[in-house]
C-alpha positions in Angstrom: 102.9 89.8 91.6 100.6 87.0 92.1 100.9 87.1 96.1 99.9 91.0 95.9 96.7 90.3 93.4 95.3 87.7 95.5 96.0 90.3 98.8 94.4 92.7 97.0 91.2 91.4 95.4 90.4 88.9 98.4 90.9 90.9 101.1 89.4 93.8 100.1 85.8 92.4 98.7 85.7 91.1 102.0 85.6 95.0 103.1 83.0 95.7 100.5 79.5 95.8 103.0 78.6 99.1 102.2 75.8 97.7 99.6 75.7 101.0 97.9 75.5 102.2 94.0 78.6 103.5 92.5 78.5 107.0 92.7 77.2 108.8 89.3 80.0 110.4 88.8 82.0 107.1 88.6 79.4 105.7 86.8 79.9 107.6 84.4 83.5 107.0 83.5 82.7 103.4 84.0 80.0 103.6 81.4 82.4 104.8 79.0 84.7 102.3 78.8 82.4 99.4 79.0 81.3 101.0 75.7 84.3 101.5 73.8 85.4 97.7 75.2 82.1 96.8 73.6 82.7 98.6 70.7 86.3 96.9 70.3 87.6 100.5 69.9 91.2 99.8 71.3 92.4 103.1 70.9 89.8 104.4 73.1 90.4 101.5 75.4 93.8 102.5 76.1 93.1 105.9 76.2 91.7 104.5 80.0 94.4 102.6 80.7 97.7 103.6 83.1 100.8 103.0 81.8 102.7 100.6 82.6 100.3 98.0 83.2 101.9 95.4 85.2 101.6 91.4 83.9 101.9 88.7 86.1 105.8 87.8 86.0 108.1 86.8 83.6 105.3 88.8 81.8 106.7 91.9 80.3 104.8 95.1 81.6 102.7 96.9 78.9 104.9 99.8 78.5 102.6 102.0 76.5 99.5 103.1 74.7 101.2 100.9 71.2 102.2 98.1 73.1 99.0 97.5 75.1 97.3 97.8 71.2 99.3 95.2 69.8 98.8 92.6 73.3 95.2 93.6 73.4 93.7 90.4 72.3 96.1 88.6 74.7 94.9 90.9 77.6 90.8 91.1 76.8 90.3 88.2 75.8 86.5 86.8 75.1 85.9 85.9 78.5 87.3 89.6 79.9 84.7 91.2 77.5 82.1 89.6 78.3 82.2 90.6 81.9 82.9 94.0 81.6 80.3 94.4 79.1 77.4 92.5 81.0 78.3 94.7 83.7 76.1 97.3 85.2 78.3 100.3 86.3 76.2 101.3 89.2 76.2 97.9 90.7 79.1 95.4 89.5 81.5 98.5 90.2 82.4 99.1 93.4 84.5 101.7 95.1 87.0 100.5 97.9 87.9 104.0 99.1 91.1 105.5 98.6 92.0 102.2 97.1 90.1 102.5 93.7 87.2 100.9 91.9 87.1 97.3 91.1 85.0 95.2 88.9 83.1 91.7 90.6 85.8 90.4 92.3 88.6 92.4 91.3 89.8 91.4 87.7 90.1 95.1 87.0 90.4 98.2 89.3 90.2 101.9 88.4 91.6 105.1 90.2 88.7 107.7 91.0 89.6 109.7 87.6 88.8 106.5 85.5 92.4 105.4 84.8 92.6 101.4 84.8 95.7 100.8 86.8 95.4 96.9 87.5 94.3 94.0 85.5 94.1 91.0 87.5 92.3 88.7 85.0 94.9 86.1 82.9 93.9 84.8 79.8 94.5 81.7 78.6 97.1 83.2 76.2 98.9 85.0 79.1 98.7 81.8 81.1 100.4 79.8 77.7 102.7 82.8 77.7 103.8 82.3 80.9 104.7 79.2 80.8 106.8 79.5 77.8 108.9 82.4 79.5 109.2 80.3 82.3 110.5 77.3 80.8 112.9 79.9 78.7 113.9 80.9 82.1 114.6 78.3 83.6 116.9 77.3 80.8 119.2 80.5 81.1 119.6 80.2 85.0 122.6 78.9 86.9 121.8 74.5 87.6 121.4 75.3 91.6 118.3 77.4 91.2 116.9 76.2 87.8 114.2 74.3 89.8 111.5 76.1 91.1 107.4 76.2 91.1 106.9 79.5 89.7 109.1 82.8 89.6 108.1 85.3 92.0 110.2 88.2 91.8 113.4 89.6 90.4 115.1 92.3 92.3 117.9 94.9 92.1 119.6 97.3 94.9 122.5 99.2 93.8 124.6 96.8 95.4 122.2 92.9 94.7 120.6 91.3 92.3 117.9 88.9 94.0 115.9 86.4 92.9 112.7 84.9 94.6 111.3 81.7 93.6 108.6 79.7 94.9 109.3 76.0 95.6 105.6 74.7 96.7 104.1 74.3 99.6 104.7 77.6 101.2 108.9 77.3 100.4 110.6 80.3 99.0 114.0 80.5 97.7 116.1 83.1 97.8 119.3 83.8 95.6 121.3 86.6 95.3 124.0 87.7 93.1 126.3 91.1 92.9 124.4 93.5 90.4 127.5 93.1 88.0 127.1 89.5 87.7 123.9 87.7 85.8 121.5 85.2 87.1 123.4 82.4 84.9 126.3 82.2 87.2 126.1 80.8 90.7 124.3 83.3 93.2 126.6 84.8 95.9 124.0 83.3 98.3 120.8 81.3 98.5 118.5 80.2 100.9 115.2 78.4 100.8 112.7 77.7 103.5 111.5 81.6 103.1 107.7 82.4 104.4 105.4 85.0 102.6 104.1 87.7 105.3 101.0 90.0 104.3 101.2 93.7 105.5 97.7 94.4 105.8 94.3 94.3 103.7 96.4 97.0 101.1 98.6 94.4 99.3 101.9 95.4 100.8 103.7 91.9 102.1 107.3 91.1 102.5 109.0 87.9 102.2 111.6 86.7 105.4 114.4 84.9 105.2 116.9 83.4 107.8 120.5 81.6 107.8 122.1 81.7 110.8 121.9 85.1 112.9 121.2 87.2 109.6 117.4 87.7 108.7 117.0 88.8 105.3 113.7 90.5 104.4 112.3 91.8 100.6 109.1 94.0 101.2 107.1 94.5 98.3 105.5 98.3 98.1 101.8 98.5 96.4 100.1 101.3 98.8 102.6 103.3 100.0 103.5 107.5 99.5 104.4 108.9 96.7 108.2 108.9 97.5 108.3 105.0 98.7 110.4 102.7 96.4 108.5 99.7 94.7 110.6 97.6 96.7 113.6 97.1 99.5 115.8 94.9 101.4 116.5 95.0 104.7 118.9 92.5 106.5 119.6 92.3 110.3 122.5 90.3 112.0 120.9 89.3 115.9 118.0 91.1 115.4 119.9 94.9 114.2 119.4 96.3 110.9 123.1 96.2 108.9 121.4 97.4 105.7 118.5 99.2 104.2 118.2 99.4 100.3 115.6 100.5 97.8 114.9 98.1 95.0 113.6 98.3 91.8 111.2 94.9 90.6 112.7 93.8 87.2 109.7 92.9 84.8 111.3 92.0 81.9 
């Protein structure tokens, strides 16, 4: 998730020239929830927030309304607070168009009916918690890809499990596996020197990968319709498509 919230965030406040006030009757959704964030009223809170609220992976996804209560420290930390309240709603807020409202730079957005669908802040307590999942992880995973910078993404088709790592330095690693068969025994498959492509200022990239004449490529849906799959592989042998599936993104 970390490639998409930097797409996201950056790109977009590059697009934000228009200069104008957030429209009053954003403003006034806005001003709502900076109070009840001031306020500390975490039922209220989540009463704004879309479930499920991804987390930067091997973060779990906050499934629902008691879960985000009991992670809510975790999530709004002091530092969170403080910027959403010192915010002013007409001016801090922006609206990207049909791509939401953030706040500053993009540590939260909201839909146009006030629902807070991304949080791209991390805490220091989400950062610690990351780490510790990570080094969990890496523990439980077959010896050939235990080594990696940071997790990227886990995968499933109805036929693959795959795993995407990030190596440094612009290397990704790419490990499959027969959906039957866990992430502890050797992948089917792995290849490294993979490249991360962005799709545009909306957050959708894809990741390519090549061994021989096959090209295999994971795209990564954030904007898409309301029928498109979060994810799905694609591989072509010589530059034709052999297969085409829909994947889901495994979050824990």
């Amino acid at each position: 998730m970390r490639k998409i919230i930097c797409v996201i965030f950056i790109a977009l406040c590059i697009q934000n020239v228009s200069g104008q006030d957030l429209k009053p009757e954003y403003q006034k959704f806005v001003k709502s929830f900076i109070s009840n964030v001031k306020s500390n009223n975490r039922e209220e809170v989540a009463a704004f927030i879309s479930f499920p609220l991804g987390r930067e992976y091997p973060i779990p996804v906050v499934r629902n309304k008691a879960d985000f209560i009991k992670r809510y420290d975790q999530i709004f930390d002091a530092t969170l607070k403080k910027e959403i309240i010192n915010s002013n709603p007409s001016k801090d807020w922006s609206e990207m168009g049909w791509r939401g409202i953030m706040l500053g730079q993009g540590d939260i957005w909201m839909d146009t009916t006030g629902k807070v669908i991304t949080i791209n802040y991390r805490s220091q307590a989400e950062k610690d918690l990351k780490n510790k999942l990570i080094a969990d992880e890496k523990g439980k995973l077959h010896p050939s890809i235990a080594t990696f910078k940071a997790p990227v993404y886990v995968l499933e088709t109805s036929k693959f499990r795959i795993r995407i790592d990030d190596l440094g330095n612009d290397n990704y690693r790419y490990a499959s596996w027969s959906i039957k068969n866990p992430m502890s025994q050797k992948p089917d498959l792995i290849i490294t020197n993979g490249k991360w492509i962005s799709d545009g200022s909306g957050g959708n990239s894809h990741y390519e990968f090549k061994k021989d004449a096959y090209l295999y490529e994971c795209y990564i849906i954030v904007i898409g319709t309301d029928d498109s799959p979060p994810a799905y592989l694609s591989i072509s042998q010589n530059g034709k498509e052999i297969l085409n599936q829909n994947a889901k993104i495994v979050t824990k």
